[in-house]
C-alpha positions in Angstrom: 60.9 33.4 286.3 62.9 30.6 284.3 66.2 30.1 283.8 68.1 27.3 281.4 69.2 23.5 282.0 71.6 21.6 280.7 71.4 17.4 280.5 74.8 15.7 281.0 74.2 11.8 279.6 77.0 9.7 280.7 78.6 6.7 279.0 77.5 5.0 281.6 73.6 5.5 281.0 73.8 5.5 277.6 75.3 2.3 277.7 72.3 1.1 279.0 70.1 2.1 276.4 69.4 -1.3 273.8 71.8 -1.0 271.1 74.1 1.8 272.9 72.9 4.7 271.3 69.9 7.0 271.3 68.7 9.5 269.4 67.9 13.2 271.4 67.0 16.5 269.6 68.2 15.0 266.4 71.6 13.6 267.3 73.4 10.1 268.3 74.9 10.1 271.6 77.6 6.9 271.1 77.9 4.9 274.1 81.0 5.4 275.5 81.4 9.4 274.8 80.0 12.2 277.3 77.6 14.9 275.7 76.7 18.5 276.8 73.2 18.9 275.4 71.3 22.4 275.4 67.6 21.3 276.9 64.6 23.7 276.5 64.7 26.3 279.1 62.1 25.2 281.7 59.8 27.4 283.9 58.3 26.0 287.5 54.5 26.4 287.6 52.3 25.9 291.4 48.9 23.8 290.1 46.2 21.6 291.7 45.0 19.0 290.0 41.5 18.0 292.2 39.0 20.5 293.0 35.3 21.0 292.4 32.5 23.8 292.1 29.0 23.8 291.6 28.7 21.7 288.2 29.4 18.8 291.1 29.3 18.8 294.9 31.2 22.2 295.4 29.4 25.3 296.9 31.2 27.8 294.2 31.2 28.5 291.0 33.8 27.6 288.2 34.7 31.7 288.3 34.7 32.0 291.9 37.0 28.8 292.2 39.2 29.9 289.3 39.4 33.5 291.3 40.6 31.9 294.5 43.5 29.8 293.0 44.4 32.7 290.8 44.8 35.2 293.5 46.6 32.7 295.7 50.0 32.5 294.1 48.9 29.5 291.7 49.5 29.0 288.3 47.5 26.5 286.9 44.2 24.7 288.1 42.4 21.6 286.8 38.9 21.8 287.4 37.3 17.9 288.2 33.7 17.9 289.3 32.1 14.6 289.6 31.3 12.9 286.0 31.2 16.8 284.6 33.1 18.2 281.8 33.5 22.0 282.8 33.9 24.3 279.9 37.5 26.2 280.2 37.5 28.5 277.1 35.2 31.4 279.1 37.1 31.0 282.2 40.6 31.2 280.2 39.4 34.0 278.2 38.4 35.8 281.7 41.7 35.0 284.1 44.0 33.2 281.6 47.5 35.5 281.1 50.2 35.2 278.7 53.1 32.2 281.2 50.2 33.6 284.1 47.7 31.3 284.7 45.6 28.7 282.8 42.6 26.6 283.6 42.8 23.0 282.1 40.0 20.9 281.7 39.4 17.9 284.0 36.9 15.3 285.3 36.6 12.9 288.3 35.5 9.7 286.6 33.8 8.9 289.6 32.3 5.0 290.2 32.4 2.5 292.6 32.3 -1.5 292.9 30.8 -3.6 295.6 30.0 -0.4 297.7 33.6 1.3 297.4 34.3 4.1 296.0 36.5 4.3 293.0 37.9 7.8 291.5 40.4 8.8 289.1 40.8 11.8 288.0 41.2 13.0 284.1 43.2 15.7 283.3 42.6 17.5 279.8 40.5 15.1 278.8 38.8 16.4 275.0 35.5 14.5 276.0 33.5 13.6 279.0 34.5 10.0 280.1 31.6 7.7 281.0 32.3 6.3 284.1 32.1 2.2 284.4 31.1 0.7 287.3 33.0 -3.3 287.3 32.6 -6.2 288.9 35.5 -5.7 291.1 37.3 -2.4 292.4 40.7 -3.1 289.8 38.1 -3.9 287.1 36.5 -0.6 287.5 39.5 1.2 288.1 41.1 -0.1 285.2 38.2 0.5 282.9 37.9 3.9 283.7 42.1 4.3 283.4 41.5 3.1 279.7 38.4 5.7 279.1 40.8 8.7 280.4 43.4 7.3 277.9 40.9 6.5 275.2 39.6 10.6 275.1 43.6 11.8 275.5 43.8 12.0 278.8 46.4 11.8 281.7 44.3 9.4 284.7 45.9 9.8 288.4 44.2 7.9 290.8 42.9 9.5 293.7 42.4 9.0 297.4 43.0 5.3 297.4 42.0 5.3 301.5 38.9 7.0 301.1 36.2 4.6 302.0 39.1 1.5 302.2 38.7 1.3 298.3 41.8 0.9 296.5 44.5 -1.1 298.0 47.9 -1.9 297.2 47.3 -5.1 295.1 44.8 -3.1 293.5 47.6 -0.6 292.3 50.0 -2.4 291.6 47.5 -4.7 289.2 46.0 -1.9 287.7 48.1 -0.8 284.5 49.1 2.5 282.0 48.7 5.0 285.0 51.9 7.3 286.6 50.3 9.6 289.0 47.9 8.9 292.6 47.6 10.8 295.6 49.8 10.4 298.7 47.9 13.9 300.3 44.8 14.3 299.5 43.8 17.5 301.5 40.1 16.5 302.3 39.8 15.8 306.2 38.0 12.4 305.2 40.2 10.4 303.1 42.6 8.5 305.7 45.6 9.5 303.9 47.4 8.3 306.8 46.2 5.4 306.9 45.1 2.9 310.4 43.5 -0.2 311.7 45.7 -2.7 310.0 45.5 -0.7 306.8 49.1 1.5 305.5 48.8 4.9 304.9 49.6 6.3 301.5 53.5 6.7 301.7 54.1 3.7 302.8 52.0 2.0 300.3 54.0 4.5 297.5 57.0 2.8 298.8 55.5 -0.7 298.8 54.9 0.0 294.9 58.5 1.4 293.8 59.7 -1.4 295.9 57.9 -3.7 293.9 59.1 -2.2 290.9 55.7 0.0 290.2 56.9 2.9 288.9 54.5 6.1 290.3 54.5 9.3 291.4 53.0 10.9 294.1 50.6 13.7 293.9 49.6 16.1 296.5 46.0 17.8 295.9 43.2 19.6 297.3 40.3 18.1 297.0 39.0 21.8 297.3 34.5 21.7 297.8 34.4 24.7 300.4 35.8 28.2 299.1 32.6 30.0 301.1 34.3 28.9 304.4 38.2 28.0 303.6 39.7 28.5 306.8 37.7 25.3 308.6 39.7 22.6 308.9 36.5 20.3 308.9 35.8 21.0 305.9 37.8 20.4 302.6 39.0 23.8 301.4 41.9 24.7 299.2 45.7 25.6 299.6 46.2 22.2 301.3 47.9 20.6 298.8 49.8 21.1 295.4 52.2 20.2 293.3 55.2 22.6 291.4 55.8 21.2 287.9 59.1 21.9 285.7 57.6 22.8 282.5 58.3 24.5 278.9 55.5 27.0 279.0 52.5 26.6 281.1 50.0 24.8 278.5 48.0 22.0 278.6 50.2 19.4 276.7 53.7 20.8 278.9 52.2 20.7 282.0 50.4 17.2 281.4 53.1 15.7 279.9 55.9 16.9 282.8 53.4 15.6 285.6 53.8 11.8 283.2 57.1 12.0 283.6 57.3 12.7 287.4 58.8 16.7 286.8 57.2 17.9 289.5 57.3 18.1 293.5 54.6 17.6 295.5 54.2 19.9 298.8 51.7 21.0 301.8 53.6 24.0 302.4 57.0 23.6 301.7 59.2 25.5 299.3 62.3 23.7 297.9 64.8 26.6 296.3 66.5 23.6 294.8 66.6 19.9 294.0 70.1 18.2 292.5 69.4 14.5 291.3 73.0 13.3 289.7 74.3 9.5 288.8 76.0 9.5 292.6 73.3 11.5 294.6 70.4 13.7 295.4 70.4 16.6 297.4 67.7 19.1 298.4 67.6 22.3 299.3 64.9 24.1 300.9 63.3 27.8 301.2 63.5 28.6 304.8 60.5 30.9 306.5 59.8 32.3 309.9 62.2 30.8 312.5 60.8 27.2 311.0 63.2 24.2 311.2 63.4 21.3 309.0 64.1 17.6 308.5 65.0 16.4 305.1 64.9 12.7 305.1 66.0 10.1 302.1 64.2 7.0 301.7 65.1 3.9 299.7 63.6 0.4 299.1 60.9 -0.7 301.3 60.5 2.7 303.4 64.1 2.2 304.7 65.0 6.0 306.5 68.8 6.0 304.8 69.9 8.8 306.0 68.3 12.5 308.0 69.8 15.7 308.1 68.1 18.1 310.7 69.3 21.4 308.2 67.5 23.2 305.3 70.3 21.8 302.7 70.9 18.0 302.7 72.5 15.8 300.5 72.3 12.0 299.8 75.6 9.4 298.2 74.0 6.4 296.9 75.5 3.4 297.9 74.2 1.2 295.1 72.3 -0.9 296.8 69.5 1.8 297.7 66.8 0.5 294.8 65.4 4.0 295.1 66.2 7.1 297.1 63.3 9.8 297.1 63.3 12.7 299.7 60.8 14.1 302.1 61.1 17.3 303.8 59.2 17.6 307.1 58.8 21.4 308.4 58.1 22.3 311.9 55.1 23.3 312.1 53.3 20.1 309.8 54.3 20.5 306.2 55.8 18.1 304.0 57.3 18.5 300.5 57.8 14.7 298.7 60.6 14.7 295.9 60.3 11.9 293.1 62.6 9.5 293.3 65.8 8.3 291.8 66.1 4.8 291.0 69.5 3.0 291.9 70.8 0.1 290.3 74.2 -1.2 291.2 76.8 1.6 290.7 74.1 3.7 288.4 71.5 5.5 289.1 68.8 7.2 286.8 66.5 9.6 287.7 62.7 8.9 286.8 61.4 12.2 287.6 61.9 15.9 286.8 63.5 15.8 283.6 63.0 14.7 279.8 61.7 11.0 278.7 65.4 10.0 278.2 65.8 9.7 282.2 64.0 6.7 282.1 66.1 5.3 279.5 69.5 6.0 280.9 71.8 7.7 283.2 71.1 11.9 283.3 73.1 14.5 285.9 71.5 17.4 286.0 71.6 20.8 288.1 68.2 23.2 288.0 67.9 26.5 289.9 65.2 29.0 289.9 65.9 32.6 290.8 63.9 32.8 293.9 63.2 29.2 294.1 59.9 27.1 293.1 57.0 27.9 294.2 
């Protein structure tokens, strides 16, 4: 289910860090010296993070939805209807299971401004967030940001196409947010984008680019579990995300998703995922007689480099800015990798590990027995 990783921290990257030393699990790293240090043993965990029952727009009930997600190979579910706070404790006490499956509790603050629609999302939230309706769409989306922050919250922003809403300036104004949707499995969100206006990856790159630091989710959107199959409608499975975690809980899985320790997928199974100070390389879980694409993408949506194999690798250059990885299957599905920022000859990696990424340079190696899922 799990196994152990270890965190290398270079001289380099600690060098980085103001004052050249920083304090992890109770020690001093020095810059200058290399240091071997035991991380927790992490666990991979298959959630969505949008869906909805009854309590909003959805034509199920908070058990019946739970049952579905349960019984189809996930492991953790946020529940988000519209303005509703659903109740977890009955529905954990009924599915919940010992590193199983957990229901967290969630809300889609859900508003609008000057006829748009604005939604963010809420995960574990201890209370329900009002929603506030602004005077413009950042306003609004900003104000409800701080209300999913004020009751403990994690916000990610969600389906900035749908209705034309939430543009890039928008985004990239709004502050104290990590996570927004780049899939949003709903068949009327314009994910893709059109008509002058870019679709969601390309506006993800626009943001890292600009030095925006986020990480893209994929989701469900899930309202139809009585007819799932109908691509017309929005039903669930089309969208998840796998997040590296210490025990599936509310705090661990929240706080992993903050930190960009996740993938994000539409089908797509990655067996492994190497980020170092010199490269990233992917590897992914082949089915069927399905081929794959794995491309790496830097600064401004540049393709740096595609490999048509199921293992691919990536050298930064040091002039990359950023180099995250999509894998494109045959048959549709995509899996989106976090990505690695590059600065000159370092590198550090701002997703899948502990806080210290961000602060300096971490080489890592993760493998799952069996791969994520």
């Amino acid at each position: 289910m799990h196994t152990s990783t270890r965190l290398t921290i270079t001289s380099v990257g600690i060098a980085l860090i103001t004052g050249g030393a920083i304090a992890i699990t109770g020690s001093i790293v020095e810059a200058g010296q290399t240091s071997s240090i035991p991380a927790t043993p992490m666990r991979w965990y298959k959630g969505n993070t949008h869906t909805h029952t009854i309590n909003s727009d959805g034509d199920s009930t908070p058990d019946e939805v739970v049952q579905w997600y349960r019984t189809h190979g996930y492991q953790f579910l946020v529940l988000t209807d519209h303005n509703f706070l659903t109740n977890v404790d009955g529905l954990n006490a009924l599915h919940a299971a010992d590193e199983k499956f957990l229901v967290l509790r969630g809300e889609e603050v859900t508003a609008g401004a000057g006829g748009k629609p604005v939604h963010v999302n809420g995960l574990d939230v201890t209370r329900l967030v009002e929603a506030y309706r602004g005077t413009s769409v950042v306003d609004t989306l900003q104000r409800n940001i701080d209300g999913i922050r004020a009751a403990s919250g994690v916000p990610h922003i969600n389906h900035p196409n749908f209705g034309w809403a939430v543009t890039f300036d928008d985004l990239q104004t709004a502050k104290n947010y990590r996570l927004f949707e780049i899939h949003n499995g709903h068949p009327s969100v314009n994910n893709e984008g059109g008509g002058g206006v870019p679709g969601l990856e390309e506006v993800w790159d626009r943001l890292l680019t600009s030095g925006t630091i986020v990480y893209g989710l994929a989701t469900d959107d899930a309202h139809v579990f009585k007819d799932p199959g109908n691509p017309t409608v929005s039903g669930p499975g089309r969208g998840w995300v796998t997040v590296r975690a210490p025990r599936l809980a509310p705090g661990a899985l929240t706080a992993a998703l903050e930190r960009g320790d996740f993938y994000a997928s539409t089908g797509v199974v990655l067996d492994e995922v190497t980020p170092t100070e010199k490269s990233l390389a992917v590897k992914v879980r082949t089915a069927g007689d399905s081929k794959y694409r794995v491309q790496f993408i830097g600064r401004g949506g540049q393709l740096l480099s595609e490999v048509s194999e199921p293992s691919a690798s990536y050298t930064f250059k040091g002039t990359e800015g950023y180099v995250r990885a999509k894998v494109l299957e045959s048959n549709g599905r995509v899996a989106w990798v976090q990505p690695v920022v590059v600065r000159g000859r370092t590198s550090a990696y701002i997703g899948w590990a502990a806080p210290v990424l961000i602060a300096g340079l971490v080489a890592y190696r993760r493998r799952r027995t069996g791969g994520f899922r």
